[in-house]
N, C-alpha and C positions, 0 to 999 in steps of 0.2 A: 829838389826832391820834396814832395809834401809830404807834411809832419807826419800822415798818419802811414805812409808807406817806411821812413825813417824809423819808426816806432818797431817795424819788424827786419831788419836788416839783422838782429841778433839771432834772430830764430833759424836758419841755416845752421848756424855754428853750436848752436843747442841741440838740433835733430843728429847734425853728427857726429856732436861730443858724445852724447846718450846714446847711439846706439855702438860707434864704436866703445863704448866700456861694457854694455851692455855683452858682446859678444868676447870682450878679452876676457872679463874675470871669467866670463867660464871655460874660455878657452887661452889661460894665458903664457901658453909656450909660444904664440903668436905673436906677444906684445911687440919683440924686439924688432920683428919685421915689419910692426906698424911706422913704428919709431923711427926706424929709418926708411922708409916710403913716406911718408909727412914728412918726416925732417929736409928729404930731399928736394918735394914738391913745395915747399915754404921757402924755400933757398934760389928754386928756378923762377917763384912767381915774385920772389922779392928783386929779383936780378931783372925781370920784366918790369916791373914796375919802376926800377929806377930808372931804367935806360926809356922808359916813354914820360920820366916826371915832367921834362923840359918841353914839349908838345903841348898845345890847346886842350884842354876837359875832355876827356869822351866816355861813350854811355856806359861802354864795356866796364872804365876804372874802378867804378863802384862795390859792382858785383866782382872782380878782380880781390878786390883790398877785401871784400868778406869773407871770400873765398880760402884767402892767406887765412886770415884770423880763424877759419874755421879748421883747416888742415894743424894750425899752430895749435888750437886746440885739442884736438884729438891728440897728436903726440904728445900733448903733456900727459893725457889721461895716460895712455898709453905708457907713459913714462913710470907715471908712477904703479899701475901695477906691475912693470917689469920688474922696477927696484924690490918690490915686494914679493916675486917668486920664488928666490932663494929660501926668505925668512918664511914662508909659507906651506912649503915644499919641506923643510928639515922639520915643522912642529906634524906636520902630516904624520911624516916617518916615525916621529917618537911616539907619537897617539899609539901607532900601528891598526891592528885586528879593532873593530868593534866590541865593547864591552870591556876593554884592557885596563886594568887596574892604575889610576896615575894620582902620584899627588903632586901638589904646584903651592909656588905662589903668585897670588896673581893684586890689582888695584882694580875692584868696582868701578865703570865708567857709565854703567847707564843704570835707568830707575830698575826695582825690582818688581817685574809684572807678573801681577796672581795668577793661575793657571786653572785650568779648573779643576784641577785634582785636587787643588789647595796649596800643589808647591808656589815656590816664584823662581822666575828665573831674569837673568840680571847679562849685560854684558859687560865683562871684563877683559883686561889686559895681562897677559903672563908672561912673567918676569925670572920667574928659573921652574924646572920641573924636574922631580927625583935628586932634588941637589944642587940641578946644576945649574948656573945661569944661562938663560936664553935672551934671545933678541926680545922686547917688549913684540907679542902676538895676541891677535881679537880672537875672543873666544866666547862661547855662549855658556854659562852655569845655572844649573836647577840646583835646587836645594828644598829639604823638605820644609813644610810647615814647622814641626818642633824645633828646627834649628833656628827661626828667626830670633833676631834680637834688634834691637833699638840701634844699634852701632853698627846694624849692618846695613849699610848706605853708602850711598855714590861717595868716593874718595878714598874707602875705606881698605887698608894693606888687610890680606886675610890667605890663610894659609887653607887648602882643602885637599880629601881625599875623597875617590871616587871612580868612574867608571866612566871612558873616553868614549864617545861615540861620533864616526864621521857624518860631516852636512851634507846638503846639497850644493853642487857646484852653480857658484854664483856670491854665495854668502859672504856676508863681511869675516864672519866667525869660521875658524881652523876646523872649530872641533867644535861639540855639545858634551861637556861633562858633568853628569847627573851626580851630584855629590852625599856622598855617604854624611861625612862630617866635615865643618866649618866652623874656622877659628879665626875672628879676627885679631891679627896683630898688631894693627893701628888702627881706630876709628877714623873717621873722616875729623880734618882738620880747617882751620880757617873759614872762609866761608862757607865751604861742603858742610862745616859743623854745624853755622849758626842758621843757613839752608833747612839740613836737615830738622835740627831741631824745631823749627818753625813749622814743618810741614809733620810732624811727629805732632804739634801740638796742637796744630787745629781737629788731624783727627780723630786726639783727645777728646776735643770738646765738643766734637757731634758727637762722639760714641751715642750718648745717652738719649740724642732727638730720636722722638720714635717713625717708624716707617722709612720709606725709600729717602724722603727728604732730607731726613741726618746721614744715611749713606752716599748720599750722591754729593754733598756738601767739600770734601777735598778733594772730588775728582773736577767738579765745576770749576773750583779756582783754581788749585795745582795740578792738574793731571793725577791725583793719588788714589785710583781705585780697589786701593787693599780692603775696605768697609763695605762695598759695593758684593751686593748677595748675588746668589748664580740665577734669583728668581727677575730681582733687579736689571741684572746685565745684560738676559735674554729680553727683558722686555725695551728696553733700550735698543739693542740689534732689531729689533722687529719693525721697532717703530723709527728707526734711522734716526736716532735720538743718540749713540754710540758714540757719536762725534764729538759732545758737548765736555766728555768726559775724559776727553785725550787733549794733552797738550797742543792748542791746533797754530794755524793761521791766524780764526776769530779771534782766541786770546788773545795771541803777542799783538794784535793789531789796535785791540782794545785798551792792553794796557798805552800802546805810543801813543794813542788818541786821547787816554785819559791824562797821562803827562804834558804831552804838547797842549793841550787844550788849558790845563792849569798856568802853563808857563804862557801861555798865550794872556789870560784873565791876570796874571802877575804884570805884563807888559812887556814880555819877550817880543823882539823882535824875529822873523824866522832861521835866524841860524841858531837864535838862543832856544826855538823851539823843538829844531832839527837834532841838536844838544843833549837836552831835556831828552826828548823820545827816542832816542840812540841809547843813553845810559839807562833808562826807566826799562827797556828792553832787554840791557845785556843783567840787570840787577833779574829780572825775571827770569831767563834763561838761566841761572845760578839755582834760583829757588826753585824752581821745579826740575832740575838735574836738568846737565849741558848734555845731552845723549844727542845721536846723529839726528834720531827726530824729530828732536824740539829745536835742533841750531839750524834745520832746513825750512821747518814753520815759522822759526822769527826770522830767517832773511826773505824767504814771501812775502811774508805780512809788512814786515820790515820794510823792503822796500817798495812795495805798492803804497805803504800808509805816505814813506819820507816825499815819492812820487807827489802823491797829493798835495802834500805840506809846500813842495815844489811849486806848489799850482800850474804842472804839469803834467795831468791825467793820463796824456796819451804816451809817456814815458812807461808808463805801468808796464809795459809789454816788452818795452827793451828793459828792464829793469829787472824783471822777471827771466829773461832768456838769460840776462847775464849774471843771475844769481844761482841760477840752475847749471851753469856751464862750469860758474866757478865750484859753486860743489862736486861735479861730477870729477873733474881736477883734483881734487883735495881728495874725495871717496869716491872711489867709483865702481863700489860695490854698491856703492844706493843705484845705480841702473837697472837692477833686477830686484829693486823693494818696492814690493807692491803702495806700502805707505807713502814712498814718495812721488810715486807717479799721482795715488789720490791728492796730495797736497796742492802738486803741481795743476793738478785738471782742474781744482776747485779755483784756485788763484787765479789761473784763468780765463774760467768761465766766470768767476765775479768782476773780472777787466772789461772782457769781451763781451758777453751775454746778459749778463743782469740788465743791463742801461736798456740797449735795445728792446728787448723782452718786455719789458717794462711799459714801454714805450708803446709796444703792439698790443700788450694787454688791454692798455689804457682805451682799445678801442672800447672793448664792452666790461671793462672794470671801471668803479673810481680810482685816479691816479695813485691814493695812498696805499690800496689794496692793489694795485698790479703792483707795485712795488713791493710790498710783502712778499707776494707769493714769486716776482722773478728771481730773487733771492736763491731761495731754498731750490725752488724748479732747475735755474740753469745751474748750481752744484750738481743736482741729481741729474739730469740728463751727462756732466761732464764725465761724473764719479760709475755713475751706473754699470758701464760693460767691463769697467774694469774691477768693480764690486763683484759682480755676476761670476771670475775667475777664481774668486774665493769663498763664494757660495751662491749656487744657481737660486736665486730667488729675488723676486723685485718686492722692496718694502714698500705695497699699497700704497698704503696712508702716509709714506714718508712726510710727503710735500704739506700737506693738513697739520701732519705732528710738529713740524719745525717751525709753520707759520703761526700754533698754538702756544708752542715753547719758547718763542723768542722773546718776547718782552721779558719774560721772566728768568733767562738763563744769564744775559750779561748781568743784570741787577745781582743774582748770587753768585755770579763771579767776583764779581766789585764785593763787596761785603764779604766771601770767602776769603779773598785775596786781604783785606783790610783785618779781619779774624787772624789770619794768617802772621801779618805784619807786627799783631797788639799781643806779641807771644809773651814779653815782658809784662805786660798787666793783664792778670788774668781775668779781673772783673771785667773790663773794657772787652777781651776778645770771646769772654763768654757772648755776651751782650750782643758783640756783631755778631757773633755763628747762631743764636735763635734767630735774629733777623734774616741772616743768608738760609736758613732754614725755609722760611717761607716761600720765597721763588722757587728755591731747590726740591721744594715737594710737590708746585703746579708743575715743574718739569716730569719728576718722577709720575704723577697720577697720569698726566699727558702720556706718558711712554706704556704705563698698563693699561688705558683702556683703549688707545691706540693699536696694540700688541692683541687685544682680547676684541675686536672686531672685524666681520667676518671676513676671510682672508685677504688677512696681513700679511703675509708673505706670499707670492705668485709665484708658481715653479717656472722657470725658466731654461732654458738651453745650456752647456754646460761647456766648460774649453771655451777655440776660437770663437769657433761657430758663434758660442752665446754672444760673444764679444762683439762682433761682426754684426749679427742680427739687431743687438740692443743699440749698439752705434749707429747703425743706419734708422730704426726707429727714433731716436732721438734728435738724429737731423730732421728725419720728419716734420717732426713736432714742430722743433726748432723754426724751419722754414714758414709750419702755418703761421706760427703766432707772429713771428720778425716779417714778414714778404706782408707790404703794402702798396708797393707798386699796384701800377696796372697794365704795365707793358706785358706784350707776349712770352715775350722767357719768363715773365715773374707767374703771370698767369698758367705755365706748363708749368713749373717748378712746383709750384701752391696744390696741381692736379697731381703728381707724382705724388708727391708729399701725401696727399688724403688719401690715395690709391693706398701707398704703404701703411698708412696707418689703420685704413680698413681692411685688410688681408690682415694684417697682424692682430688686429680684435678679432677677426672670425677664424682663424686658421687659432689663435692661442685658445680662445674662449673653447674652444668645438675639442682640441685637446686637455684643456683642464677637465671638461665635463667628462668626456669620452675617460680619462686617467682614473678620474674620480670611482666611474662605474666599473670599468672593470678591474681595478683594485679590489672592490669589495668583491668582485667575481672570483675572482684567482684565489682569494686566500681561504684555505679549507676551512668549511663552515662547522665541523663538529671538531677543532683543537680544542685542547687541554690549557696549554702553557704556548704562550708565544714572546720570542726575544725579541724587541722592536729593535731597528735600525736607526739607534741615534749616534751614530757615529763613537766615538773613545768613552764609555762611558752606559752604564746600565740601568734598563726599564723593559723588566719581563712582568707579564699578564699569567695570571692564573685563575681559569673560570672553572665553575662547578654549580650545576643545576640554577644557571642563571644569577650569579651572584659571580664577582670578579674581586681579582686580589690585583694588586701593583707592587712590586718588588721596584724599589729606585726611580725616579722619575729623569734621570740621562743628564744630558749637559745643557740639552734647547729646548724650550719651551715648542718650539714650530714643530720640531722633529716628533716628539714626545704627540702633539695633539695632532698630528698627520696619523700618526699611528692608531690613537684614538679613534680614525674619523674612518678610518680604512677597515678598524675590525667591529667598528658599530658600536665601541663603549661608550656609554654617554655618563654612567654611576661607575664609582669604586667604594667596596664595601671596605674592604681592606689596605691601608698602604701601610707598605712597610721601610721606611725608611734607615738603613742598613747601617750608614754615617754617614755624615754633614760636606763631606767632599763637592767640590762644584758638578762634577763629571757623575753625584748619582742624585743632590736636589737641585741640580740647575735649574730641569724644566718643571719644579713645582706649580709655575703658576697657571700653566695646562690643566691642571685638576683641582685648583682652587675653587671651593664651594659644591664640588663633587664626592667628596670623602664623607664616609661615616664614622668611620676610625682610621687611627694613626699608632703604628706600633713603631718605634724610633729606637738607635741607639744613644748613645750618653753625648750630650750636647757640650760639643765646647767650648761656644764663647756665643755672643750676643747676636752677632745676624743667621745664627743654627736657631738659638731663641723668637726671633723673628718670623724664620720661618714657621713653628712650631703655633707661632701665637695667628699670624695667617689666616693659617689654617684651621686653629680653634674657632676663630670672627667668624668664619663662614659654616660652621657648623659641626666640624670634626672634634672628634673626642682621640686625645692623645696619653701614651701613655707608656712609658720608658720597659723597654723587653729585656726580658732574663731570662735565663735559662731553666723550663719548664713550666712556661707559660705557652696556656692553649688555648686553642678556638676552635668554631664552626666557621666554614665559608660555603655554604650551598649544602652540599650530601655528603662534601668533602672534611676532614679535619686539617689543622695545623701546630703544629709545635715550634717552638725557642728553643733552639740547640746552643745558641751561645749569644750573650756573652754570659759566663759566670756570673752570680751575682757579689761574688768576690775576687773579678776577676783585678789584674795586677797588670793591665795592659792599659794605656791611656786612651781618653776617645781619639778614632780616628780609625786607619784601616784593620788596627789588630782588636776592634773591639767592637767589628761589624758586627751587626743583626745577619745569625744563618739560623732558616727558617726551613720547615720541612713540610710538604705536605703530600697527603693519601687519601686515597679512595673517594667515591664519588664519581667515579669517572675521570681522576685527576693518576696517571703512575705519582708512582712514590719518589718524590724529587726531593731532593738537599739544594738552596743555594749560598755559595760559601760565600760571598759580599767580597772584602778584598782582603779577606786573610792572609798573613804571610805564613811562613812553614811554621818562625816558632808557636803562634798560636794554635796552627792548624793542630801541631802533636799534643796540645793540652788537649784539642777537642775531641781526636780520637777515642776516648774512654766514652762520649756520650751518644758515639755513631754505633747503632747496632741492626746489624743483618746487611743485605744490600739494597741498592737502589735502581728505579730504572734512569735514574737521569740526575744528571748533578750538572749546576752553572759550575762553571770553573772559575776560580779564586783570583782576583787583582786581573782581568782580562788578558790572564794566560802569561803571566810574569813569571822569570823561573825559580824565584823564592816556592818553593811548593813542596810539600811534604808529602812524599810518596805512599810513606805507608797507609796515610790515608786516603788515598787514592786507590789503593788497593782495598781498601774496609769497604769503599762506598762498592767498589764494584759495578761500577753501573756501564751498559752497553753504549748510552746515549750523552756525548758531552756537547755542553754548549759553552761557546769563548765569547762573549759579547766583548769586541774589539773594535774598532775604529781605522777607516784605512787610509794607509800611509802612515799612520802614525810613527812620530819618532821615540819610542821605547823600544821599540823589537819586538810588540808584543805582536803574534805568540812566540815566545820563546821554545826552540828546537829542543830544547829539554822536558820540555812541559807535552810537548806533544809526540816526543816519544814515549813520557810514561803514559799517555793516552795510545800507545797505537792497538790494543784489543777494543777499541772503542770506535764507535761511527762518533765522526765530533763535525759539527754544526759551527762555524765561524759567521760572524755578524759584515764581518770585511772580504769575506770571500762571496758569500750568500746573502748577504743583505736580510730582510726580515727573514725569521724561520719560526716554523709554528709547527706542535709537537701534539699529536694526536693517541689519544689508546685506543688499542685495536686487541683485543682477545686479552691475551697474557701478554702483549708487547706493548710494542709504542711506534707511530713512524714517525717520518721526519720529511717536513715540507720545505724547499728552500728553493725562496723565490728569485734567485738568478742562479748562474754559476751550472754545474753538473750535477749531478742531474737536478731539475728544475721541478720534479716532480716529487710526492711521496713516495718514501723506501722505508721499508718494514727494518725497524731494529728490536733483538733481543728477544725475548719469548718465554723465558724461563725465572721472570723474576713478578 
């Protein structure tokens, strides 16, 4: 059999490990009858196969024995979520109802990833709840911003109280519990200790580099994007630059190349090399937390590098099938993790596709430049339709951003990673993090002006479909660049291929444009106030005799300036930044160099600073809001309802900017940012009369204070929510004490835009029921 046909013999027994797991976790009252259909079907082909061992080779045998291995496979998978129903199934029960009060304790197993609210949330193990001891069960926990501490890291025993909410079927994790308070009871020990503190301590010492570049410095080497600002992270998504910043393949593959390669210059022979980049690997996977992510990026990387060191290339593929299969065995709940399928497409396409690609480029590229750009290309044609499932849009400039970033991102890995290592001398690991600085900051400028030229992001298809459409585009592609032949199927293959690729440019291009224009058609051209659709997270507009206000600028930079581009703003005279949450300045850098002024609240720590300073570089005057401070915005006024200027509430959601504005053509609106009830009842003394329209507080969360809800009085609320979101928001309590109200949902209606009409107001809301303006209120 020839090598390269060999190289994929494993792949069969991968496509049916992966989808049989695929379809058990979510449905795994079926396991047991997998288990015993494989086990049965492995027994009758092993029973075939002995009784023909003694007989001459035949062709059948091959695909027979793969066969076995692939059925043996799946029953293991199969096995093991069986084993796991019972223990998954009793922690269900105990969760119960959504929202159920539970306390645990549980062991930190995975990193804690910033949110863009500002919480983190962490995967853990739970080991007793309300008392009592339970089977160890995965589970997901948020936790807020103020309860961080230093000790709270991967290894770490911690006790919490909180609020139980069910997943979606398929997840590793039982439950999501959003936790009140967090106590750890044993820090991380041993090397979780010396781990943690090492990645604790590099970033220390960016803290203080200025710009994107001291931010992005311990996500480049450790995967550590707690420093990483929401202006930053949007600009990174945009420009498909996101990747650099996650624990990948690229890393773990770099650190075994950078080991084996040393032990190589030492005079390692190759098993002392194989050695060397085995351990230099599993030391990495320590340091940046063993989480299910990063132990399926270093057996990829892992074994496509050892492959190499092999000097057996064409193993990559069986190496890969059989590392994916053995994971899928071990978890096989990663068959419905979106991350691990990206892993798996990139791994592959750098097996399969880079070389080729490369090769075809080579016709009208110089060879070192097809090389470059086959790179990044055959990732993103791999990664692309499965990207598009989690948000319809193609990053443009990807392929440009990656081939610009690269020289420069392994360099500040190496040097992060080396900062990292020099935790014990601080002179020394200062010294390398200004150096890792430097790369780290041509990446960061690469990813904003990347992000800030003209669309960056391309709406795309959404679901299957999208999936389907982009897949087949990408084979397109695929085929023009790789198909050299000149035979007749190569030749029909190359004409299909540019067929699709020409319908797809003019059938997409003729709807962007067509999307483009009538967007600006549909949305009512004399509104007041409009709530953009950025998904979990707030950025409402308020115009008055041609001068515009910005309340929040949302969580995406994309979303935030689609919104912009749709109601025709091009200046904000006003922004008011409410607090420092990712979910309200994520998408500052949409309006970067557009601001005249900045009304903020109380900054709490350095990349809030950052943004603030941004914004000043480019022109904006900033300037901390209290309570009875006022302006002009057009024919309109505004006031500072809160916070106190001795207020007793820390920065963050209870110590939002709520802003009021009237007349001019503007109703009289209140918006409350994301106050909880107790602040809200301090601010009742400063609310007087009613209103025609009030945002509603924390995107409809049921911490809310009714009475004041009652003061504002207002006919017209608005929820800006995000949909699907896993809070609940809106909470059924919240929107009962809203029901004498017409209320405007951002997850239901997507954009909504709020018009004065006489003594009232209506309300525009661009999908959902009705789709049209409806007159609300009259009397206020």
């Amino acid at each position: 059999m020839p090598g390269g046909i060999r190289a994929w013999r494993l792949v069969p027994a991968m496509i049916l490990t992966w989808s049989g797991a695929a379809l058990l976790v979510v449905s795994p009252e079926a396991s047991g009858w997998v288990v015993a259909g494989c086990g049965v079907s492995v027994i009758a082909g092993l029973v075939v196969l002995a009784a023909d061992a003694r007989r001459p080779p035949r062709r059948w045998r091959a695909g027979a024995v793969m066969a076995v291995v692939a059925l043996a496979c799946a029953a293991a998978t199969a096995s093991h979520v069986a084993a796991a129903v019972h223990t998954r199934a009793d922690m269900a029960e105990r969760v119960g109802e959504a929202g159920r009060s539970v306390a645990a304790t549980a062991v930190i197993v995975g990193k804690l990833e910033p949110r863009d609210d500002g919480a983190r949330e962490f995967d853990a193990l739970v080991s007793s709840l309300a008392g009592e001891e339970v089977e160890p069960t995965p589970i997901s926990v948020r936790v807020p911003a103020e309860t961080l501490t230093p000790s709270l890291d991967v290894g770490a025993r911690i006790a919490l109280e909180g609020s139980a909410f069910e997943v979606s079927p398929g997840r590793r994790a039982v439950a999501l519990v959003i936790a009140r308070e967090v106590t750890v009871l044993t820090p991380p020990q041993g090397v979780f200790a010396v781990a943690a503190a090492g990645r604790q301590s590099l970033v220390a010492a960016a803290a203080g580099l200025p710009g994107s570049g001291g931010e992005l410095i311990a996500g480049l080497a450790v995967g550590d994007t707690s420093s990483v600002s929401g202006a930053t992270d949007a600009a990174m998504k945009a420009s498909s630059l996101s990747h650099l910043t996650a624990v990948s393949g690229a890393n773990c593959a770099l650190v075994v190349a950078i080991a084996a390669g040393a032990a190589s210059v030492l005079g390692g022979g190759r098993r002392t090399r194989l050695l060397v980049g085995v351990l230099a690997l599993a030391g990495f996977v320590v340091l940046v937390t063993p989480e299910p992510s990063v132990v399926r990026a270093s057996v990829m990387a892992g074994g496509a590098m050892l492959a190499v060191l092999w000097g057996r290339s064409a193993a990559g593929i069986a190496i890969l099938a059989a590392a994916v299969t053995v994971l899928l065995i071990m978890d096989p709940w990663l068959a419905t993790s979106l991350g691990f399928a990206l892993s798996v497409a990139a791994t592959a396409a750098l097996l399969t596709l880079a070389r080729p690609m490369a090769r075809g480029l080579s016709r009208w590229l110089p060879s070192p430049l097809a090389l470059a750009i086959s790179v990044p290309l055959a990732a993103q044609l791999a990664c692309g339709p499965i990207l598009v499932l989690i948000s319809p849009v193609i990053p443009f400039w990807g392929v440009p951003a990656n081939i610009v970033a690269a020289p420069a991102a392994p360099v500040a890995t190496v040097l992060g990673l080396l900062a990292c290592l020099c935790a014990p001398i601080p002179i020394l690991q200062s010294g390398l993090t200004v150096l890792a600085w430097i790369p780290a900051s041509w990446v960061g400028a690469t990813a904003e002006v990347a992000s800030r030229l003209p669309r960056a992001n391309l709406p795309w298809a959404e679901g299957v479909w999208g999936l389907v459409a982009l897949a087949t585009l990408g084979l397109a592609v695929g085929v023009i660049i790789i198909s050299t032949s000149t035979g007749r199927r190569a030749r029909l293959a190359r004409a299909c291929a540019l067929t699709v690729l020409a319908l797809t440019v003019g059938v997409g291009g003729g709807v962007v444009v067509a999307g483009a224009l009538s967007s600006r058609w549909v949305v009512p051209t004399e509104w007041s106030v409009i709530a953009c659709d950025v998904g979990q997270g707030d950025a409402l507009l308020v115009r008055s005799a041609g001068a515009i206000a910005l309340i929040d600028t949302g969580p995406d930079e994309e979303l935030l300036a689609e919104c912009l581009r749709r109601t025709a703003v091009s200046h904000i005279d006003l922004l008011v930044l409410t607090h420092f949450d990712a979910d309200h300045v994520g998408g500052v850098g949409a309006v970067v160099g557009k601001v005249s002024q900045v009304v903020h609240g109380p900054s709490p720590d350095a990349p809030s600073d950052r943004v603030l300073t941004t914004l000043a570089d480019d022109g904006a005057r900033a300037v901390v809001a209290a309570a009875g401070m006022r302006g002009r915005l057009g024919a309109s006024s505004w006031v500072v309802r809160w916070p106190l200027a001795q207020t007793v509430f820390p920065p963050g959601n209870d110590a939002s900017v709520v802003v009021e504005f009237s007349g001019g053509g503007v109703p009289r609106s209140i918006f409350l940012g994301d106050l909880s009830a107790s602040a809200q009842a301090v601010l009742r003394d400063a609310v007087a009369g009613s209103y025609d329209l009030v945002k509603v507080a924390h995107h409809g969360s049921g911490d809310q204070d009714p009475e004041l809800y009652r003061a504002i009085a207002a006919p017209l609320a608005l929820i800006t929510v995000g949909r699907d979101n896993d809070y609940g928001h809106p909470r059924d309590s919240l929107l009962a004490l809203l029901s004498d109200a017409v209320i405007g949902r951002a997850d239901v209606s997507g954009m909504l835009a709020v018009s004065a009409v006489g003594d009232g107001v209506t309300l525009w809301r661009e999908r959902g029921e009705p789709t049209t303006a409806e007159a609300v209120g009259g009397d206020h």
